[in-house]
Every structure is written in structure tokens, then in C-alpha cells.
C-alpha positions as CSV (number, residue, x, y, z in Angstrom):
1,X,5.9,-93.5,148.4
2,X,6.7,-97.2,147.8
3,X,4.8,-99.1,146.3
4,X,4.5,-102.1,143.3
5,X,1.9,-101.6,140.8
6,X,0.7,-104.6,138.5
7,X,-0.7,-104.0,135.3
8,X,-1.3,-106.4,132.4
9,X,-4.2,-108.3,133.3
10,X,-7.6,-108.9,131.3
11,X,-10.0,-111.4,129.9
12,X,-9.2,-113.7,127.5
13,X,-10.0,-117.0,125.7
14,X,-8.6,-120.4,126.5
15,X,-5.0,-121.0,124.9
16,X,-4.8,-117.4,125.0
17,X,-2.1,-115.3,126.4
18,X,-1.2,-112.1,128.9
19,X,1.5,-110.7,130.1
20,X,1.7,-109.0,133.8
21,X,3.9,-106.1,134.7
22,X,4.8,-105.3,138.5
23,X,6.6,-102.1,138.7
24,X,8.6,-100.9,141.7
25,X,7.7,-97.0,142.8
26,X,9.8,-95.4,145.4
27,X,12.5,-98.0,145.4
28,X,15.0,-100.2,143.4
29,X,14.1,-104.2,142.4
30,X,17.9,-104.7,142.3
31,X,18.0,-106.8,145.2
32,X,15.1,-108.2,145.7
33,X,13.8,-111.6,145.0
34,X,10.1,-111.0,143.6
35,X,7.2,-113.6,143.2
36,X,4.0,-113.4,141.5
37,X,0.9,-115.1,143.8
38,X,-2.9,-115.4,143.0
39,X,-5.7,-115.5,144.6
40,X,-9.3,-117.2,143.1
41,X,-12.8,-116.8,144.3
42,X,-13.0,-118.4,147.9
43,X,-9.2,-119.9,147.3
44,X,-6.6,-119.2,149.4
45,X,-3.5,-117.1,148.0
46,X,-0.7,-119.4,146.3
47,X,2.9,-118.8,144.9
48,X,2.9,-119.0,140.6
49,X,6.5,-118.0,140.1
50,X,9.4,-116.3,141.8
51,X,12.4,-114.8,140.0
52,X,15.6,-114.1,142.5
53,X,18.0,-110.8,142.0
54,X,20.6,-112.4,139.9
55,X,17.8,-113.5,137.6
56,X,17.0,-117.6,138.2
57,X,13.2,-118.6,137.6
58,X,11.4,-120.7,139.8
59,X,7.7,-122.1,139.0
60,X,4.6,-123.8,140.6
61,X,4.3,-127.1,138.6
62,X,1.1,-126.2,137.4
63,X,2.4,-123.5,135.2
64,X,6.0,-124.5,134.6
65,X,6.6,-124.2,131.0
66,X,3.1,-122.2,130.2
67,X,4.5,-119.0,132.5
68,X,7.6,-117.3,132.3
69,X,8.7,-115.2,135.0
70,X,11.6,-112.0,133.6
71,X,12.9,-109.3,135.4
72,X,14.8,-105.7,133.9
73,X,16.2,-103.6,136.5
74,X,16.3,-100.8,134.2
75,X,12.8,-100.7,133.9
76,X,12.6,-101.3,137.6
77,X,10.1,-103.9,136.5
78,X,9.3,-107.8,136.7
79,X,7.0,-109.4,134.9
80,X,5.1,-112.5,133.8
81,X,4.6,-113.8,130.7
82,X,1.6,-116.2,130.5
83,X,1.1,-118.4,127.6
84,X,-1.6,-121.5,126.8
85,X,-3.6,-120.4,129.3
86,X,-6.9,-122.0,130.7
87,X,-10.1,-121.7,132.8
88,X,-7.9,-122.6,136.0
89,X,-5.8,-119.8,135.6
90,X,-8.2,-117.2,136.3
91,X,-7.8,-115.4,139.6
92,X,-6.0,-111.9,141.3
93,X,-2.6,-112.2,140.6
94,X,-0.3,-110.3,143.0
95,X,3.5,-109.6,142.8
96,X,5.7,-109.2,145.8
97,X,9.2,-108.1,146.1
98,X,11.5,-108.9,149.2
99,X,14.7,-108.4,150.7
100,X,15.7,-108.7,154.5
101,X,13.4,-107.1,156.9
102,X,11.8,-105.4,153.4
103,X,8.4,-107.3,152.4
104,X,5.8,-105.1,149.3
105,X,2.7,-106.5,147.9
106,X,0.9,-104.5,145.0
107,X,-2.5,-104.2,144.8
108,X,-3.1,-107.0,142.4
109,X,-4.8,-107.0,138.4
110,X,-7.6,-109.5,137.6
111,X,-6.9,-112.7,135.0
112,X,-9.5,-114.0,133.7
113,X,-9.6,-117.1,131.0
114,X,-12.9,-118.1,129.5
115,X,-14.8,-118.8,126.7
């Protein structure tokens, strides 16, 4: 069955920090380009960071050089290192992995930031 699973979310203070996991099930990342989104309460879903298949990061400005998007093909796996992290930043976050006609969405793991 394919499928991307996300783990790595939680709750945590302001200026605190997460990392998010999205692992691929059923096939290989190799050549996809995969993104992390999120979603907050009555907010439409937006892009936080992509990360191509040769590797080359890509950010929303609002969490350029706070987020940090990795990939390791051996692990199958992308993830998303979040750093300094505040209220704003709380939402569903979502990864996605596409190639061609090829378009997966995992379920999604809840971030939340307060104090």
C-alpha cells in the first residue's frame, strides 16, 4: 500500500523546537520532489518548505532560516527541522511527495507552540 506517514509533531513552548518525519511506504522518495504544507484552524492549507530529488531547499519567507527542510533516501524519509518556533506556527502540518502523474499526501501530525 502507498502511503507517507508524518510523525514528529507535539506541543511545545515558544522558541522551542520539533522535528517532523514523513516517511514513504510502498514506494521510493528517490525521485520525487516533496513539500511540507499546513493547515491552521479555519486557514486555508499553505506551502512551508519543499526539498527537490537532487536535494535543493526551498522555504516560505516566514520560516526561512527558522525551518530546515532534509531528505535521506536511505531512510526513505524527509523531514523538517523546526527551530525558534512561535505561537504562528501551530497548525497540521502535511508532507507531500510528487513526481509526474504521481501526487501522495500523508495524513498530517499536529504542531502546536504555546505557552
Amino acid at each position: 500500500q502507498v502511503k507517507l506517514i508524518e510523525s514528529g509533531g507535539g506541543s511545545v513552548q515558544p522558541g522551542g523546537s520539533l522535528k517532523l518525519s514523513c516517511v514513504a511506504s510502498g514506494f521510493s522518495l528517490d525521485w520525487y520532489e516533496v513539500s511540507w504544507y499546513r493547515q491552521a484552524p479555519d486557514k486555508r492549507r499553505e506551502i512551508v518548505a519543499i526539498i527537490t530529488d537532487t536535494g535543493t531547499g526551498n522555504y516560505v519567507d516566514s520560516v526561512r532560516g527558522r525551518f530546515t527542510i532534509t531528505r535521506d533516501n536511505t531512510k526513505n524519509t524527509v523531514y523538517l527541522q523546526m527551530n525558534s518556533l512561535k505561537p504562528e506556527d501551530t497548525a497540521v502540518y502535511y508532507c507531500r511527495a510528487q513526481t509526474g502523474n504521481h501526487d501522495y499526501w500523508g495524513q498530517g501530525t499536529q504542531v502546536t507552540v504555546s505557552s
